[in-house]
C-alpha positions in Angstrom: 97.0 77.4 142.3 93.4 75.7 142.7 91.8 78.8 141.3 94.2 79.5 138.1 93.8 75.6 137.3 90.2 76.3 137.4 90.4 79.7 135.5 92.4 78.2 132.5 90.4 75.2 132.3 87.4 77.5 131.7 89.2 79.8 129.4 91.8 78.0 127.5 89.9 78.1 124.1 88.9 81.8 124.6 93.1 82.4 125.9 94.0 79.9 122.4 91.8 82.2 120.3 93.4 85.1 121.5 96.5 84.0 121.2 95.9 82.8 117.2 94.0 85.8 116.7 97.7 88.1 117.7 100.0 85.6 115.8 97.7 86.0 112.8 97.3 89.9 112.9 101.4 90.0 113.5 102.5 88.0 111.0 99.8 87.2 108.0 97.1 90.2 108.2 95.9 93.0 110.2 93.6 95.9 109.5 95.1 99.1 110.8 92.9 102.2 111.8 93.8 105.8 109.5 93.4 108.5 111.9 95.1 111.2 109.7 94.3 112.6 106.3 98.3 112.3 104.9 96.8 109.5 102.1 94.2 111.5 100.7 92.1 111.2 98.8 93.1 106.9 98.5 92.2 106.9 102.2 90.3 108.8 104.0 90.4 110.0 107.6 88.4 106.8 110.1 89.0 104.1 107.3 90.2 100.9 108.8 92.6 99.4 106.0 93.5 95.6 105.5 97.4 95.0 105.3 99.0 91.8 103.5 101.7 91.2 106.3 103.0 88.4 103.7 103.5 90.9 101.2 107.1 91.2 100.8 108.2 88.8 103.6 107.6 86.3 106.4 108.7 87.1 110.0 109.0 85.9 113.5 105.7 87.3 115.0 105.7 90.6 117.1 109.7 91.5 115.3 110.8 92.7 112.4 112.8 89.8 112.0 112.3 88.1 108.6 112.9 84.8 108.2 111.7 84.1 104.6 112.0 87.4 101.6 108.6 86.8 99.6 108.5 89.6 96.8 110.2 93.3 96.6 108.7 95.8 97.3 107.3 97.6 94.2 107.0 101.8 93.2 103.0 102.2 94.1 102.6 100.3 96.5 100.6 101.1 99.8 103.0 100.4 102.8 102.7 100.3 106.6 105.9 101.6 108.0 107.0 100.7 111.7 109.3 103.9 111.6 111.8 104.3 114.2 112.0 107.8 113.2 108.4 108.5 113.6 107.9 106.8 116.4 105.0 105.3 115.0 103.3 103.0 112.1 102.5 105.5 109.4 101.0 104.4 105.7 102.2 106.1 103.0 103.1 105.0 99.4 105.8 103.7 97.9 107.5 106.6 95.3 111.6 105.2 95.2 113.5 102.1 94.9 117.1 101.5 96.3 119.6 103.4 93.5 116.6 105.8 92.1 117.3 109.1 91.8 114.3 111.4 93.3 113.1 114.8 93.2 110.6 117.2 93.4 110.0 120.9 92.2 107.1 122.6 93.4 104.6 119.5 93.8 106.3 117.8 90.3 107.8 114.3 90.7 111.1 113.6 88.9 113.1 110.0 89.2 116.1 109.4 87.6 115.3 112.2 85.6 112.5 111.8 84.3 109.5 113.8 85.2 105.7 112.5 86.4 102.6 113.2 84.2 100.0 115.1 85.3 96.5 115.8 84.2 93.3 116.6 86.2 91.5 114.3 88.2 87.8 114.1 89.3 87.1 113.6 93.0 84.6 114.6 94.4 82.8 114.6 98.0 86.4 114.1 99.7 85.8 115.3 103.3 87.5 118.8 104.4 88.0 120.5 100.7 85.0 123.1 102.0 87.5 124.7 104.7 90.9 123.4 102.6 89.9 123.5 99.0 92.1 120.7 97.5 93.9 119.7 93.8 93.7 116.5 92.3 96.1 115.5 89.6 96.5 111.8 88.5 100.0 111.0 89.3 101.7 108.7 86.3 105.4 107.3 86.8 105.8 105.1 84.4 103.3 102.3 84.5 102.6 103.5 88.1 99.5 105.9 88.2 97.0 107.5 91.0 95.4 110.7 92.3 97.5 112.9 94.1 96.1 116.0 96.6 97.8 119.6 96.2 96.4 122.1 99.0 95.2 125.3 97.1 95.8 127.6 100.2 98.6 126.0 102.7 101.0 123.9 100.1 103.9 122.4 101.8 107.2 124.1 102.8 108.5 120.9 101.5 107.6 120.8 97.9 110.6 120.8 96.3 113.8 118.6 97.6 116.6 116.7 95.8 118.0 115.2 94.1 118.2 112.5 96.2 119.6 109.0 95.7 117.4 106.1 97.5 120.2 104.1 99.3 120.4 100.2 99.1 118.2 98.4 101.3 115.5 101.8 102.2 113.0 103.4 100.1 111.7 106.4 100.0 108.1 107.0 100.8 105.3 110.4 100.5 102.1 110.6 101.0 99.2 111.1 98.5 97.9 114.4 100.3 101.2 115.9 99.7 101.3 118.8 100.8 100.1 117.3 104.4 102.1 114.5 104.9 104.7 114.2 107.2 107.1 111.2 105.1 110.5 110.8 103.9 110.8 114.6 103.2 110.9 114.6 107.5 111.4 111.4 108.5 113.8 110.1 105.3 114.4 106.8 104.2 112.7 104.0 105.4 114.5 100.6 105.5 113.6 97.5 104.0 113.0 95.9 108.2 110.2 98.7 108.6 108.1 97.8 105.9 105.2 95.9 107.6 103.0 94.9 104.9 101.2 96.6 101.9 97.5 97.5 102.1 94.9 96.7 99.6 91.6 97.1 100.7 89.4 99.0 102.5 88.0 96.8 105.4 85.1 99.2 106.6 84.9 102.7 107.4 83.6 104.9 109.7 83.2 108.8 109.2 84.7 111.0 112.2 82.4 114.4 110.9 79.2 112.6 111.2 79.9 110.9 114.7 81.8 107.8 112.9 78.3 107.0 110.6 78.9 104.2 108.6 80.9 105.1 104.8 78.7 101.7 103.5 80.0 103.1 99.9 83.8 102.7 101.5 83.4 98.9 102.8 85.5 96.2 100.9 86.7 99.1 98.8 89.8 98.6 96.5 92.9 100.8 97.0 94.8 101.9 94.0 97.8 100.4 95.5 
């Protein structure tokens, strides 16, 4: 008892810091490593992202228990799921709202009816197009617009699906590299209790096909989210 007296007496800031640093990561902000390529080209494969836990609601730390609704969450938006079905926290983007009607035909976006624009985007220097040569297309659904990826020699068994209708309470979510993206085309819809927090920026980045180099141009970069 002598020793752990001592041993907390030494360490109780360092234990109080650590302690502040989890409740603050849990429940306000927390950066969350991308080791997948299923949110290209808005984030790339070793980015470390920085996610707005107060985004759409407070909670009890470590649950998905809210206690206080904030904001809805919004078509765009750049969300870290705590899926049950995946087993996993993914990040993918937001496409439907509870009641929209969604679909898709062959890499085309339609909700309620109404189909996405498309024209041709410029991106270049996106790592892996030299052995996957890679689409870009700038998404626009409604006010809503960014770049999505189409694969030019493996597209997705799972471009087309729907209509759907996005039940009360979930949301239905894909990912910008879409036809690499395992989202609510496997997984389905995501309730409202899963939606962790919505990422904004890029915190820093480090680049796994150059033994994780620094990306200096990817630090404190802006997601279209």
């Amino acid at each position: 008892m002598r020793f752990l007296s001592r041993l907390w007496r030494d360490n109780r800031k360092l234990v109080a810091f650590l302690v502040l640093m989890a409740l603050f990561r849990s429940a306000i902000a927390d950066w969350n490593v991308v080791p997948s390529g299923s949110m290209l080209p808005t984030i790339r494969e070793g980015d470390r992202i920085v996610v707005d836990k107060m985004a759409y609601d407070l909670r009890v730390p470590f649950t998905h228990i809210a206690i206080l609704h904030l904001h809805d969450p919004q078509r765009g938006d750049i969300v870290t799921v705590d899926s049950s079905a995946a087993h996993e926290l993914i990040v993918k983007r937001l496409i439907g709202l509870p009641g929209d009607v969604v679909a898709m035909r062959d890499n085309v976006l339609y909700i309620d009816g109404r189909r996405a624009a498309y024209q041709p985007a410029d991106i270049t220097g996106v790592a892996g197009d030299a052995s996957s040569p890679g689409e870009y297309l700038d998404e626009k659904l409604g006010r809503v617009s960014h770049v999505v990826r189409l694969s030019v020699l493996a597209p997705s068994p799972r471009r087309s699906f729907g209509p759907v209708t996005v039940p009360k309470g979930q949301y239905l979510m894909l990912g910008d590299n879409r036809d690499d993206s395992a989202d609510s085309r496997y997984f389905g819809f995501f309730p409202r209790d899963e939606l962790m927090g919505r990422a904004r920026r890029v915190a820093y980045s480090l680049d796994p096909e150059r033994h994780y180099f620094p990306r200096l141009g990817r630090f404190g970069a802006r997601l279209d989210g």
